[in-house]
N, C-alpha and C positions, 0 to 999 in steps of 0.2 A: 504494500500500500504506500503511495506515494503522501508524504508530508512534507508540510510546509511553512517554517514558524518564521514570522517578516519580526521585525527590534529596531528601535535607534528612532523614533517618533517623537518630539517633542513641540514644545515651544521656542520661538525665535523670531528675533527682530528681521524688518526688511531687511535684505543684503546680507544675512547671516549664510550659515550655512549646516548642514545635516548629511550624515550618513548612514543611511538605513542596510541593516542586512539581510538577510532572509536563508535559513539552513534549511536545506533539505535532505530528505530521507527518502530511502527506497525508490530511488532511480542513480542513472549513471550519468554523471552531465555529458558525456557524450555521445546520448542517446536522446535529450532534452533538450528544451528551448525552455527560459527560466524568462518571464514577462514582467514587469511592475505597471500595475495599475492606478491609478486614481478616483477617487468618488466624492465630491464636492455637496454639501447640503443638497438636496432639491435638484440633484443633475445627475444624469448616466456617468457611469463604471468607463473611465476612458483609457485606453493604453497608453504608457509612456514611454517606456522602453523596453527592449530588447535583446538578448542577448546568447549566443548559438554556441557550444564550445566545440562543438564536430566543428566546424566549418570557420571561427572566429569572428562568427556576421556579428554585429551589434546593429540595432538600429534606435534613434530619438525621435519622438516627433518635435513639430518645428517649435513649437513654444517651448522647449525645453534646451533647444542644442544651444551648445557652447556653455551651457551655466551644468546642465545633468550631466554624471557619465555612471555608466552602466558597466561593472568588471566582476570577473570571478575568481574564486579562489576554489581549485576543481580540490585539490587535496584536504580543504578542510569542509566541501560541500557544501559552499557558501558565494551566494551571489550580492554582490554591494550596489546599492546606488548611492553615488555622492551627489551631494544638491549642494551649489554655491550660487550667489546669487539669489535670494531666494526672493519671494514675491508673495505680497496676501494671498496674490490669485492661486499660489500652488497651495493654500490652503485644502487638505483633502484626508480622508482616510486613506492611507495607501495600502496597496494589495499587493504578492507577488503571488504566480500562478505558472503553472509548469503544463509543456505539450509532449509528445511523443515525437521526435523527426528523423527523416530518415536524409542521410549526408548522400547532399547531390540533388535533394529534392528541396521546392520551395525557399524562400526566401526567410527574413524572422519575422515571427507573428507578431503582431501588436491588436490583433481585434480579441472582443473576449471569447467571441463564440468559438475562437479557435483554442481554447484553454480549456482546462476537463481537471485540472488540482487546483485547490486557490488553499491559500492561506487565511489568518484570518488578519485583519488588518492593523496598521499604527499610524496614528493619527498624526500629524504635523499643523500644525499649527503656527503660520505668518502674521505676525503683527506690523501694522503701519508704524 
């Protein structure tokens, strides 16, 4: 059974920053795509990033690049997001969520309906 525990959630001023992790169990990261999600008061579950360790894909979406970076740590089963920069608007529960992929096929997932483990979430919190 695959598991998924996300950490590192808090509170912070604009322009701070946070590093969230997320450990997983019972998959091999080079058979996974390991995702980080968002969900904002009153708004849909949206993907942020991305990150493939068959293949080395990473992907961010565009509100996020250059401030988020998305890395792994395959020997300790641990995937990190760094958040610098940070912004009220990334105000969100964050999620991370894992796929099955096969190297060679597809690109990295960032939608949720492509995700089937999720974690439970850690809340970050941007203050103006």
């Amino acid at each position: 059974e695959v598991q998924l525990q996300a950490s590192g959630g808090g509170l912070v001023q604009a322009g701070g920053s946070l590093r969230l992790s997320c450990v997983a169990s019972g998959l091999s990261f080079d058979e996974y795509a390991i995702g980080w999600f968002r969900q904002a008061p009153g708004k849909e579950r949206e993907g942020v990033s991305c990150i493939r360790s068959d293949d080395g894909n990473t992907y961010h979406v565009d509100s996020v690049k250059g401030r988020f970076t998305i890395s792994s740590d395959d020997a300790k089963n641990t995937v990190y997001l760094q958040m610098n920069n940070l912004k009220p608007e990334d105000t969100a529960v964050y999620y991370c969520a894992a796929t099955y992929v096969v190297t060679g096929f597809g690109g990295c997932p960032i939608f949720k309906y492509e995700y089937d483990a999720w974690g439970q979430g850690t809340l970050v919190t941007v203050s103006s």
